[in-house]
KOLNUZA-878016 format. One record per residue (C-alpha): x, y, z; residue in one letter. Coordinates in Angstrom, 3 decimals. Each point is the difference from the previous one (the first is absolute). Layout:
// residues N
          u          v          w   code
          X          Y          Z      A
...
***
This chain:
// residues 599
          u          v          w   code
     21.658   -109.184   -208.625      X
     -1.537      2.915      1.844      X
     -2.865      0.172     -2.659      X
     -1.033     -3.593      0.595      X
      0.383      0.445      3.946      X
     -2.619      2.816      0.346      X
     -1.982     -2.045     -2.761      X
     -0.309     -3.258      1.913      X
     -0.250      2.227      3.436      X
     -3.367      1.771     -1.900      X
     -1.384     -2.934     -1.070      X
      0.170     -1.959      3.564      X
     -1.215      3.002      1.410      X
     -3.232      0.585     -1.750      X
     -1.123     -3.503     -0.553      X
      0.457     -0.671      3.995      X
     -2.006      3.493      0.332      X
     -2.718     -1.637     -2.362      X
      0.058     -3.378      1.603      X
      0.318      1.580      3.834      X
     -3.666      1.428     -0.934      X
     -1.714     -3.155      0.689      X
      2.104     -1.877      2.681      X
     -0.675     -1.128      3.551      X
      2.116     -0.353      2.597      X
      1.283     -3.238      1.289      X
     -2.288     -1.730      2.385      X
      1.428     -3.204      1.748      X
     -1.037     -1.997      2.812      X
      1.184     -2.377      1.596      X
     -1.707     -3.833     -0.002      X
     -1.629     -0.662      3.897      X
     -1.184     -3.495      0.234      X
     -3.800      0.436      1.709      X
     -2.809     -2.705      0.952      X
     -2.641      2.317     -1.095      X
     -0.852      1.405      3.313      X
      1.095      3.571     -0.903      X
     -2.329     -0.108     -2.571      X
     -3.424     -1.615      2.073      X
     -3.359      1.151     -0.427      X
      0.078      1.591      3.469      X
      3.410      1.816      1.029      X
      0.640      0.106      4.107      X
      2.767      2.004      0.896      X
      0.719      0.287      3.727      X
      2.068      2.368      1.647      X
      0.963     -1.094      3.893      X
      1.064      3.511      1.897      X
      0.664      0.358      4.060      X
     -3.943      1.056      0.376      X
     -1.977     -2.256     -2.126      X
     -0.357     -1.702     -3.188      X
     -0.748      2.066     -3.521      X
     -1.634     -2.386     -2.901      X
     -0.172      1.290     -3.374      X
     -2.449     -1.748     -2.074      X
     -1.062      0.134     -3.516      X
     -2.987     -2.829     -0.091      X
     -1.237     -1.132     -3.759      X
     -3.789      1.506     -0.712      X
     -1.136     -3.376      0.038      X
      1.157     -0.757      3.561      X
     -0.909      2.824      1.850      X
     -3.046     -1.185      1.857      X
      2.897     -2.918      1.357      X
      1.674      2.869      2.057      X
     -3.444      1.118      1.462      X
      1.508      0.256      3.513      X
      2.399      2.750     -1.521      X
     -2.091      1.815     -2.627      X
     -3.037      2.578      1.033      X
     -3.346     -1.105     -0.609      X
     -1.189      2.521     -2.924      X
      3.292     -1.433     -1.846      X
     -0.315     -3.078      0.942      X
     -3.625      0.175     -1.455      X
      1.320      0.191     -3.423      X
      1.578     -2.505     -0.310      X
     -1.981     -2.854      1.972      X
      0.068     -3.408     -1.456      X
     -2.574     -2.649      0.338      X
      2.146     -2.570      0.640      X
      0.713      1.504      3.598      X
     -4.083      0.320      0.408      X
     -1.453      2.444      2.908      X
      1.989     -0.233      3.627      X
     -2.932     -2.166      1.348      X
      0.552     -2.977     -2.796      X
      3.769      0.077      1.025      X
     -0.509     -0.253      3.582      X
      0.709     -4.049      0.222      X
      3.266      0.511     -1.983      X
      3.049      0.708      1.784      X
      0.661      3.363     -1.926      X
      3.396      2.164      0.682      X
      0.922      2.995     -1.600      X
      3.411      1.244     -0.338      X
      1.707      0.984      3.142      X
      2.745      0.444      2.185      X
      0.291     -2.000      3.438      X
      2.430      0.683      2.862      X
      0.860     -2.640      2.657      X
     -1.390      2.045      2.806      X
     -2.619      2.212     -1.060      X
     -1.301     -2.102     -2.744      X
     -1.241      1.693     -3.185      X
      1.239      3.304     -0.015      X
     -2.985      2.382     -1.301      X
      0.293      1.383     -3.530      X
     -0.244      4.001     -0.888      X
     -0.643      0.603     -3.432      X
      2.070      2.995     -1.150      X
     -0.772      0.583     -3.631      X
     -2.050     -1.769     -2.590      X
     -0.321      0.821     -3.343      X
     -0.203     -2.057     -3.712      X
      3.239      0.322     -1.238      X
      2.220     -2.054     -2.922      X
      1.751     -2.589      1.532      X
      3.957      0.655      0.020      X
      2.432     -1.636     -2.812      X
      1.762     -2.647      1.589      X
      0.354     -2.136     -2.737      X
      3.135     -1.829     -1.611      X
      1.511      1.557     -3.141      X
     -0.264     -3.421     -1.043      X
     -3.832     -0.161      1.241      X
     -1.523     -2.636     -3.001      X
      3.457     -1.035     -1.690      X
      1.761     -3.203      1.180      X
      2.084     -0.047      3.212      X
      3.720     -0.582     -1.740      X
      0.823     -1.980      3.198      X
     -3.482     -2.006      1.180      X
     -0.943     -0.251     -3.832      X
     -3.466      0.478      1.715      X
     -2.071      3.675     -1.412      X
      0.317      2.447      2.289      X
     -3.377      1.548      1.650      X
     -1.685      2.871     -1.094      X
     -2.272      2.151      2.157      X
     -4.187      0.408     -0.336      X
     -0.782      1.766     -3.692      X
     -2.434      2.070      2.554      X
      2.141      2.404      1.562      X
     -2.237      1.956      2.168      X
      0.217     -1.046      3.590      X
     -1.670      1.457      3.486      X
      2.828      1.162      2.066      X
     -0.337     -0.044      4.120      X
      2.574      1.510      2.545      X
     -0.242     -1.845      3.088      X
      1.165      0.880      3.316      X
      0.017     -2.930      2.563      X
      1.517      1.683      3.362      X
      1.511     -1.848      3.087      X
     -1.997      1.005      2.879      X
      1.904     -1.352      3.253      X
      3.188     -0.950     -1.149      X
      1.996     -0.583     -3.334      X
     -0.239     -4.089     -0.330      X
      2.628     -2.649     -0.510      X
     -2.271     -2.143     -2.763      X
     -2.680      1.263     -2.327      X
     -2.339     -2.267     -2.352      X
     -0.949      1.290     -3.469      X
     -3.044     -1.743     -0.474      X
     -1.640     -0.071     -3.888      X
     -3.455      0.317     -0.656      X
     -1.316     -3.558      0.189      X
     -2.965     -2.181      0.709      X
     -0.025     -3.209      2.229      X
      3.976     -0.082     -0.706      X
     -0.071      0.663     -3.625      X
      1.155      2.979     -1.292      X
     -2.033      1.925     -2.050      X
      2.194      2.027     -2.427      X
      3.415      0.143     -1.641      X
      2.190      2.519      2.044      X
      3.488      0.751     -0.524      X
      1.785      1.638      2.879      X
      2.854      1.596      0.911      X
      1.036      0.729      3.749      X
      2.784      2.969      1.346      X
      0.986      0.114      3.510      X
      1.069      3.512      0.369      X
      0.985      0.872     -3.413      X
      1.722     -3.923     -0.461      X
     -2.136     -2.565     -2.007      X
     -0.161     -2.589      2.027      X
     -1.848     -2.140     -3.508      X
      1.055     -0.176     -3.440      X
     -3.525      0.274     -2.033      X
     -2.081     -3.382      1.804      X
     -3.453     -0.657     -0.378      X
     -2.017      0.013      3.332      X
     -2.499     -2.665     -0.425      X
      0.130     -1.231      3.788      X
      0.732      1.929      3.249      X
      3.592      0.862      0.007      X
      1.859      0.355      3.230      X
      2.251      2.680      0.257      X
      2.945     -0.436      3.483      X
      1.323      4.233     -0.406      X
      3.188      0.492      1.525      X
     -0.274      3.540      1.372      X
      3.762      0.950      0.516      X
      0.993     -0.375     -3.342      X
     -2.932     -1.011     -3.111      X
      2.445     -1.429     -2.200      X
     -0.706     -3.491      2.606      X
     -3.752      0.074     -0.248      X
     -1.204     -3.173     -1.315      X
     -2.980     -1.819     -0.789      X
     -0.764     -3.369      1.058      X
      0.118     -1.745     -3.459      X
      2.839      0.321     -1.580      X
     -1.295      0.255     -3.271      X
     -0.974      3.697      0.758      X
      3.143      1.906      0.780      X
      2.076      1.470     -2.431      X
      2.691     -1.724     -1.989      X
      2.812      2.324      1.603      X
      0.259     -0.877      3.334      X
      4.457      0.483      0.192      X
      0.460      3.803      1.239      X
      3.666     -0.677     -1.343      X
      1.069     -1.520     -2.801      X
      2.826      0.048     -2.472      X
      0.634     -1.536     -3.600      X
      2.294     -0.862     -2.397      X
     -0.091      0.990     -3.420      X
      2.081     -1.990     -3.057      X
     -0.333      2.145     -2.964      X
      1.622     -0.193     -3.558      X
      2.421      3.309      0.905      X
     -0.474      0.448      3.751      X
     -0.776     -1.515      3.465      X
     -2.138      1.450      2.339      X
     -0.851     -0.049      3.913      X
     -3.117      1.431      0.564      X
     -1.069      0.473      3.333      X
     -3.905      0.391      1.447      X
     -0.383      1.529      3.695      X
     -2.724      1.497      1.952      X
      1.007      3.467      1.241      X
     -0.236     -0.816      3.710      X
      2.128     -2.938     -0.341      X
      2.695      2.062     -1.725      X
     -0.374      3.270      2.473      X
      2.280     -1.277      2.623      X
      2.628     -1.250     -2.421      X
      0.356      3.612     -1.535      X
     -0.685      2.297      3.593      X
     -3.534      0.389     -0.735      X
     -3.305     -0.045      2.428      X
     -3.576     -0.962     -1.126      X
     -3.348     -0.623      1.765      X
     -2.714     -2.479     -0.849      X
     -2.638      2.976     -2.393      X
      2.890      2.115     -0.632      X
     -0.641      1.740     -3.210      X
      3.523      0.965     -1.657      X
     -0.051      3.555     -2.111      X
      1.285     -0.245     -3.437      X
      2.933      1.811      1.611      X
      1.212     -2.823      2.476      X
     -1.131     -2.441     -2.312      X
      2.862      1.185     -2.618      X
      2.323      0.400      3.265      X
     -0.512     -3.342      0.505      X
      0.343     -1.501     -3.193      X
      3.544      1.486     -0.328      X
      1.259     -1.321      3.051      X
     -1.346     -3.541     -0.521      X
      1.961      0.164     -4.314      X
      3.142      1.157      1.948      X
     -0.228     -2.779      3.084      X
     -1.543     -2.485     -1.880      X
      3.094      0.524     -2.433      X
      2.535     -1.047      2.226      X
     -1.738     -2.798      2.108      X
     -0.845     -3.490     -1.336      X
      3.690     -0.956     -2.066      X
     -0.661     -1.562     -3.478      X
      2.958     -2.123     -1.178      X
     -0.331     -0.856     -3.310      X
      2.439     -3.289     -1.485      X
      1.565      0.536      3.595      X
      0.621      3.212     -0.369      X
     -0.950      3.005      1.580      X
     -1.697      2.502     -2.280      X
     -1.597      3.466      0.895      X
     -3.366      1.107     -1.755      X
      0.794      2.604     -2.565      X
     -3.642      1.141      0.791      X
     -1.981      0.626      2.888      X
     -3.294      1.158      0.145      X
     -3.268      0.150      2.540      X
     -3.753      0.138     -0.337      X
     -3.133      0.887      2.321      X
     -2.350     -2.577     -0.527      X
     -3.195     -1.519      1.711      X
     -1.609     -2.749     -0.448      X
     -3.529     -0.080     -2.000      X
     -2.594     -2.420     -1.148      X
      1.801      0.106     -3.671      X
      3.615     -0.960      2.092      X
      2.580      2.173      1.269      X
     -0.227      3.806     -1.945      X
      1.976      2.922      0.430      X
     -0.964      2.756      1.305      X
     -1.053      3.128     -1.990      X
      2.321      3.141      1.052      X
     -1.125      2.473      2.586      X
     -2.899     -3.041      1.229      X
      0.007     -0.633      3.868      X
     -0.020     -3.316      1.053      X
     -0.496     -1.627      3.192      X
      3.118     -1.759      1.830      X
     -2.118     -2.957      0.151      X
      0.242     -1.075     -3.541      X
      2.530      1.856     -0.942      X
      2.984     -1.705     -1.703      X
      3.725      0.322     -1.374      X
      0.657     -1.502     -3.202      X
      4.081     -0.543     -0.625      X
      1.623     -0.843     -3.107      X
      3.847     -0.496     -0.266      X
      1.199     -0.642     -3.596      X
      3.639     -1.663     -0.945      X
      1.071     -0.689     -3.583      X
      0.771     -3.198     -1.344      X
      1.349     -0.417     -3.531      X
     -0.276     -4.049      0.199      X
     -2.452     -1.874      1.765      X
      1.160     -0.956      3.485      X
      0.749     -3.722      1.333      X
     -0.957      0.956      3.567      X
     -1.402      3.528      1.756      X
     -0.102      0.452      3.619      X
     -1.717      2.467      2.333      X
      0.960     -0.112      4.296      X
     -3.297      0.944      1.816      X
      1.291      2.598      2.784      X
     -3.039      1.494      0.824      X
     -1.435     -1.817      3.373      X
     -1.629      1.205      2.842      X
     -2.901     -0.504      2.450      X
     -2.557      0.998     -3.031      X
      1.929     -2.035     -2.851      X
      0.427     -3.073      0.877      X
     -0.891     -1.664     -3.382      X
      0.687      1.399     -3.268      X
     -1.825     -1.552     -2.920      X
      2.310     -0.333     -3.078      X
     -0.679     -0.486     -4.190      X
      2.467     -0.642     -2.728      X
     -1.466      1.040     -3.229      X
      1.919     -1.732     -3.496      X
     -1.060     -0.838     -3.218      X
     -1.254     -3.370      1.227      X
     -2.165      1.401      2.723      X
     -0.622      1.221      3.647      X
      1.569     -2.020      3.015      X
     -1.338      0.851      3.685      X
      2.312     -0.624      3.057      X
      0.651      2.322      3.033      X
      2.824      0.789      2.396      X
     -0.057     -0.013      3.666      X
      2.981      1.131      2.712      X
      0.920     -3.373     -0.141      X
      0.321     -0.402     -3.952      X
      0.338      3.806     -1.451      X
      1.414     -1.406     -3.300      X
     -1.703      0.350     -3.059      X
      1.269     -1.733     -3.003      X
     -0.866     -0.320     -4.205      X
      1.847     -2.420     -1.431      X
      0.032     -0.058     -4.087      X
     -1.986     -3.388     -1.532      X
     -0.371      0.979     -2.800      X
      1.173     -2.288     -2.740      X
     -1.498      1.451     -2.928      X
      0.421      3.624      0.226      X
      1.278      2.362     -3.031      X
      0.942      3.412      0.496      X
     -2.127      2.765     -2.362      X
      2.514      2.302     -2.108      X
      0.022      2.083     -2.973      X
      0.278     -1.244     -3.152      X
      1.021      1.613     -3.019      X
     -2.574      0.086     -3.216      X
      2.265     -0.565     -3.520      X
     -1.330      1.457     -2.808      X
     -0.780     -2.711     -2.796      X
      1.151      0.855     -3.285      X
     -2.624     -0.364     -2.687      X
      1.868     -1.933     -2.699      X
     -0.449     -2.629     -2.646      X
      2.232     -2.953      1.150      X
     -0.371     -2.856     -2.025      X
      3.386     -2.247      0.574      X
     -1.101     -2.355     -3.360      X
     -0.013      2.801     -2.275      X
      3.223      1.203      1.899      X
      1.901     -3.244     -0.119      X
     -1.371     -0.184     -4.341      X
      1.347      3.585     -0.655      X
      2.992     -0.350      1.820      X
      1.143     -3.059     -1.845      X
     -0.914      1.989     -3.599      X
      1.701      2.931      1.455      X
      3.364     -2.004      1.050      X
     -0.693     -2.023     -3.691      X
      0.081      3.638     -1.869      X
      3.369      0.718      2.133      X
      1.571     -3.427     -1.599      X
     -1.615      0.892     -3.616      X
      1.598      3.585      0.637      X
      3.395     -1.032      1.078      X
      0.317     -2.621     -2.620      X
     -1.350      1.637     -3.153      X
      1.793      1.861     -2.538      X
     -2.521      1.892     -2.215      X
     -1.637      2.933      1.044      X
     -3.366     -1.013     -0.908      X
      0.483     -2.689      2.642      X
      1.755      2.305      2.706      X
     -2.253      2.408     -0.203      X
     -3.571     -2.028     -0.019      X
      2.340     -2.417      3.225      X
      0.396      3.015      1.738      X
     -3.526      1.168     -0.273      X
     -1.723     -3.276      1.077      X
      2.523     -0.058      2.631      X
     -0.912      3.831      1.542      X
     -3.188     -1.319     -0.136      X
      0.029     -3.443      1.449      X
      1.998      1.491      2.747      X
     -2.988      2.932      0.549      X
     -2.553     -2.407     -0.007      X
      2.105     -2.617      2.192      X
      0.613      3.624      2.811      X
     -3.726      0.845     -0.215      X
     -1.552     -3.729      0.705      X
      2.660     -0.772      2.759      X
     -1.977      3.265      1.829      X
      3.356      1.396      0.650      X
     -0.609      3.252     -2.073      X
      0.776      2.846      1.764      X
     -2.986      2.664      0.325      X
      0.938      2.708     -2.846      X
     -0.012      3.717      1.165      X
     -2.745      0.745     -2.338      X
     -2.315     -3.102      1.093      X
     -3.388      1.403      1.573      X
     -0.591     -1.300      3.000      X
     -3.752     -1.255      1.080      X
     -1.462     -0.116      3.806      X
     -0.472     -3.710      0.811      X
     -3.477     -1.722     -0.760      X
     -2.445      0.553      2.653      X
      0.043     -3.364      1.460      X
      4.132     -0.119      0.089      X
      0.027      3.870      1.547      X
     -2.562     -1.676      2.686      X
      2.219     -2.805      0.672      X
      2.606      2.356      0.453      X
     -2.031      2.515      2.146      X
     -0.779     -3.684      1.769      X
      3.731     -0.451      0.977      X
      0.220      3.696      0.731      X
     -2.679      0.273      3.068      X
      1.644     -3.624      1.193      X
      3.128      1.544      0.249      X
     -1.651      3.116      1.304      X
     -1.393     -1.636      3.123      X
      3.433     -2.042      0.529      X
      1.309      3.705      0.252      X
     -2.621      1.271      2.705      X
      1.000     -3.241      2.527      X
      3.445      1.951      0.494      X
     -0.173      1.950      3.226      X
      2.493      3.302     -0.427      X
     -0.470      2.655     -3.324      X
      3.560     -1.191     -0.202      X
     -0.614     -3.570     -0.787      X
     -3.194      0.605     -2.037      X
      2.050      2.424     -2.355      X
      2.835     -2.391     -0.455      X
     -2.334     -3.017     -1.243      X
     -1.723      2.691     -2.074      X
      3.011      0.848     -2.105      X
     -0.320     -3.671     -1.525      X
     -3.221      1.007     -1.519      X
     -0.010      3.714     -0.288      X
      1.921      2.206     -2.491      X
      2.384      2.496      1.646      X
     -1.290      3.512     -0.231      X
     -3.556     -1.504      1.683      X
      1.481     -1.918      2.901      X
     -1.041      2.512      2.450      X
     -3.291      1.298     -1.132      X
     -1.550     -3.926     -0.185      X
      1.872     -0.459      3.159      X
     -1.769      2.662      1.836      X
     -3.359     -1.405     -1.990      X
      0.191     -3.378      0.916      X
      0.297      0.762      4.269      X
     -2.917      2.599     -0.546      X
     -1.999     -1.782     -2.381      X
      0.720     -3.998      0.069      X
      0.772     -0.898      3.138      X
     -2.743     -1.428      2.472      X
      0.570      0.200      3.532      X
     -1.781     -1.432      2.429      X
     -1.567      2.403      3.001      X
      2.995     -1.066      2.221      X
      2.304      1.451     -2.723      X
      1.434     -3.111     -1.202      X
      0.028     -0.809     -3.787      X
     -1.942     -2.605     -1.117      X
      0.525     -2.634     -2.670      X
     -1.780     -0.428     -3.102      X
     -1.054     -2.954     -0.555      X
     -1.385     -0.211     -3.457      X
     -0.895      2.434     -2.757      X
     -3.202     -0.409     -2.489      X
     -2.444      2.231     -2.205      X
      3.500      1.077     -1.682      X
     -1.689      2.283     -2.447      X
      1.647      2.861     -2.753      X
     -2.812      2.220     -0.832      X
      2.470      1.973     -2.685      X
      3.432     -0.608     -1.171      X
      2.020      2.879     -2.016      X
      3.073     -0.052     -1.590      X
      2.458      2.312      2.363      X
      2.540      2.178     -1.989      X
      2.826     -2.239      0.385      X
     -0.269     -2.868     -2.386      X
     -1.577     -3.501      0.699      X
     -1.499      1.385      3.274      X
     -3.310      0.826      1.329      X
     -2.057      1.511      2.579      X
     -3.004     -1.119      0.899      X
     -2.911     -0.118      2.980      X
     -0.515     -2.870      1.743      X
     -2.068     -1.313      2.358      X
      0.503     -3.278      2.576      X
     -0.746     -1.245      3.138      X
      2.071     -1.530      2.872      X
     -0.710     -2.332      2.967      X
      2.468      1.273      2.852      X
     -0.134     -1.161      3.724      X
      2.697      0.998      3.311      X
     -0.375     -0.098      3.393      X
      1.303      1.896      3.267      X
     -1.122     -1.006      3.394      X
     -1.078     -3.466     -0.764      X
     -3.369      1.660     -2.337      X
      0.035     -1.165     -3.815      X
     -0.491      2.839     -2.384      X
     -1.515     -1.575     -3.401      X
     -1.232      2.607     -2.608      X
     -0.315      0.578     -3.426      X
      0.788      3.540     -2.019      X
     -0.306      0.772     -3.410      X
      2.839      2.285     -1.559      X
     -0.216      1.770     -3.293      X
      2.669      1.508     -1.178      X
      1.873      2.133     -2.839      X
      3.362     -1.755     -0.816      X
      2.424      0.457     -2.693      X
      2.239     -3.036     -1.183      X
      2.947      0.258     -2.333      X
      3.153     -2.564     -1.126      X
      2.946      1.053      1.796      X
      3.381     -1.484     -0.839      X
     -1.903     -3.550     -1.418      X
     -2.557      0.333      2.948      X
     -3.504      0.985      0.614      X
      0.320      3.316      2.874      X
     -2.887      1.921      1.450      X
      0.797      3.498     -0.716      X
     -3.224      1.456      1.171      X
     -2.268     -0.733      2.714      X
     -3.527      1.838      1.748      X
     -2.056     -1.860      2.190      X
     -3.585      1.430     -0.710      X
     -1.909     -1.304      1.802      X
      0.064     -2.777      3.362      X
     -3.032     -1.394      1.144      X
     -1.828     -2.889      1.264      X
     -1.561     -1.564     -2.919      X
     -3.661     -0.706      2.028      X
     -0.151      3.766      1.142      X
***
């Protein structure tokens, strides 16, 4: 037993060492709906601070004479079209560049900091040409020319810092004359999502906090306007209560102080963050069925909120109190599906007054909100068609040659031969009864496929398309395995479909190696498997089994913090399958390689 051990250990060892050669790492990412706007010809990125307005512009080659009023006259000599003509033919048109106005002082005057050509920053979707999987409509890709002319532009408040400003687009008489997509921060906080600016847009800035700057049409400001909000979670194995809160909404809560540009160090950041997992923990009461549960985990993230959604942040990174936020997540574990989950808002105070709320289940998102007056949130279970994933056990299919006709024919010579045998009195008859009866009764035993396999029977790895069937059922019940959220759990489904002496190793493998978490740390769900591929199969050196390498791909989505997570990853993988006891058991398992399959 030793001997094969080290055998099987070798071989893993140096065809993963072989394979390992030419793998990548896993790249995901996450789908972000867009309207094409992060990925305009000409990129406007502005930047409002307590002394004046920074733009940073990358302007398509064939635009750049439309941003004369910002672009120097030997560059903007390169690039003049005809369609704009000399200054004098333009002079009866009502001709604006693109600029920045201010409710007292009027335009504020530009200062051109840099300028240089430069290639134009990747903004695009991972999806960028595919089809949107929830508009059905193809997602935008950006210009195939990716050089750009970058300009840093300073516009300064002179007299005083103003209440309104008016981000004005290059236009003539009204019409705008090029595709822009824009992006606006106050003070570190987008105030926009990614909007094109294709008429003046006017911004209302709030200066004691940025998070309540607004523009005027609502279709600019960002999608995340709540700086609290909490959701509810129904998963197959677990619910969750996931809180979102700005930093300087939680401070006071948790005996903390913070100023409007406040940049935290990555040191009181992490303070922070574990006082808000260990308040945050014990505020808020889930009841779940009517009872009152604890979270068996508790965990907190930095986060701020980006053009691509709420991200955490990076270790050791500063980030300004502005935009800084606290991501909760507070995990309880449910065997069964509840009837009815509960959470009691307790969190009120001159800065919360509202708290927006989203319950997250198989059959989709549903928005509500709690006030002082109504701090109950509720989920109540409708679903009517809902089947619990488990594992299920693979038999082994004897190979045998049933044929009940010939059965039923032999049987009756074989019971004739016992009459002929029992009732005969020569020898000669005896002995030639006997014999058709020993073999009547064989042949009836072998064609009723109840033959017992004979110690000296050699025993054949399946065919390749039953050994990928079985590999099939294998990675089914592998992801079943990965929804269960303690190593406890996993290993006990695991035993159902795993010989003995490898329950820990594929264990271990399947949390490093098959699991797919989402950034928040929750596990996400696979949602259906394709490309199932063996590239070898080998007979293993128990009988009937084999190892082989196989290759698939899986659809997998999750959520925290009311953001979908949809993403693909291939796996390829070393397994070893063997019959166990009448059933088929993985009694090997590598995962290779992880990646997404468009990287």
């Amino acid at each position: 037993m030793n001997d094969i051990q080290v055998w099987n250990f070798l071989y893993r060892l140096f065809l993963m060492l072989g394979l390992l050669a030419s793998s990548t790492p896993l790249v995901s990412a996450d789908v972000v709906l867009t309207n094409g706007s992060e990925v305009a010809p000409n990129i406007a990125i502005f930047h409002v601070k307590d002394n004046g307005v920074f733009l940073d512009l990358e302007i398509d080659l064939d635009d750049v004479s439309k941003f004369a009023d910002l672009v120097p006259k030997a560059w903007l000599l390169r690039h003049m079209r005809d369609d704009l003509g000399s200054p004098q033919a333009s002079d009866h048109t009502d001709r604006r560049g693109l600029s920045i106005a201010s409710g007292s002082e009027g335009n504020l005057s530009a200062e051109i900091r840099k300028i240089e050509y430069r290639k134009r920053i990747d903004r695009a979707s991972p999806l960028a040409g595919q089809r949107d999987p929830f508009s059905g409509q193809i997602v935008p890709s950006p210009p195939t020319d990716p050089r750009v002319l970058f300009v840093e532009v300073f516009f300064p408040f002179h007299n005083s810092v103003p209440k309104e400003l008016t981000i004005m687009p290059p236009s003539r008489d009204g019409e705008s004359l090029v595709t822009i997509g824009m992006q606006v921060f106050d003070r570190e906080v987008p105030v926009t999502d990614f909007s094109f600016l294709s008429k003046p847009a006017e911004l209302k800035i709030h200066w004691p906090d940025p998070w309540d700057s607004r523009f005027s049409a609502e279709s600019l400001n960002r999608k995340a306007q709540d700086g609290t909000s909490t959701f509810l979670y129904i998963e197959p194995r677990e619910v969750r209560h996931e809180t979102l809160i700005r930093v300087r909404e939680l401070a006071p809560w948790i005996g903390e102080t913070t100023e409007v540009g406040q940049t935290l160090s990555p040191q009181r950041s992490a303070l922070i963050v574990n006082q808000a997992a260990s308040f945050l923990a014990s505020r808020n009461p889930v009841t779940i069925d009517g009872k009152s549960v604890q979270p068996s985990n508790a965990t907190a993230k930095l986060l701020e909120l980006t053009s691509q959604g709420f991200q955490l942040v990076e270790p050791g990174k500063e980030v300004s109190v502005n935009n800084a936020f606290i991501g909760a997540i507070l995990s309880f574990s449910s065997a069964d599906l509840p009837e009815q989950v509960t959470v009691t808002w307790d969190m009120f105070d001159e800065e919360i007054t509202r708290v927006a709320t989203i319950s997250n289940d198989i059959a989709g998102p549903f928005f509500g909100a709690v006030t002082p007056e109504d701090h109950q949130f509720h989920w109540q279970n409708h679903l009517l068609q809902y089947e619990e994933a488990s594992v299920t056990q693979i038999p082994v299919e004897q190979q045998t040659r049933q044929n009940p006709a010939v059965a039923l024919i032999t049987g009756i010579i074989s019971a004739v031969s016992l009459g002929f045998f029992l009732l005969r009195r020569g020898k000669v008859a005896k002995r030639a009864s006997c014999v058709a009866m020993i073999a009547a009764a064989s042949a009836t035993v072998a064609f009723s496929g109840y033959l017992p396999d004979l110690p000296w029977k050699k025993f054949e790895p399946p065919e390749p398309q039953v050994a990928e069937d079985i590999l099939r059922s294998m990675v089914e019940n592998l992801n079943t395995v990965t929804l269960e959220i303690s190593p406890a759990a996993r290993k006990a489904e695991l035993a159902h479909i795993v010989t003995a002496a490898s329950l820990g190793d594929i264990a271990t493998e399947v949390e490093r190696g098959l699991a797919i978490r989402t950034p928040g740390g929750s596990l996400a769900t696979v949602t259906g498997i394709r490309d199932l591929k063996l590239e070898r199969i080998d007979p293993t050196l128990k009988p009937g089994g084999f190892s082989t390498l196989a290759k698939w791909t899986v659809k997998a989505q999750g959520g925290h913090w009311g953001h979908p997570h949809i993403r693909a990853v291939t796996f390829r993988v070393l397994a070893e399958v063997i019959p166990d006891s009448g059933q088929w058991k993985l009694d090997g398992l590598t995962v290779i390689e992880a990646r997404d399959p468009n990287a």
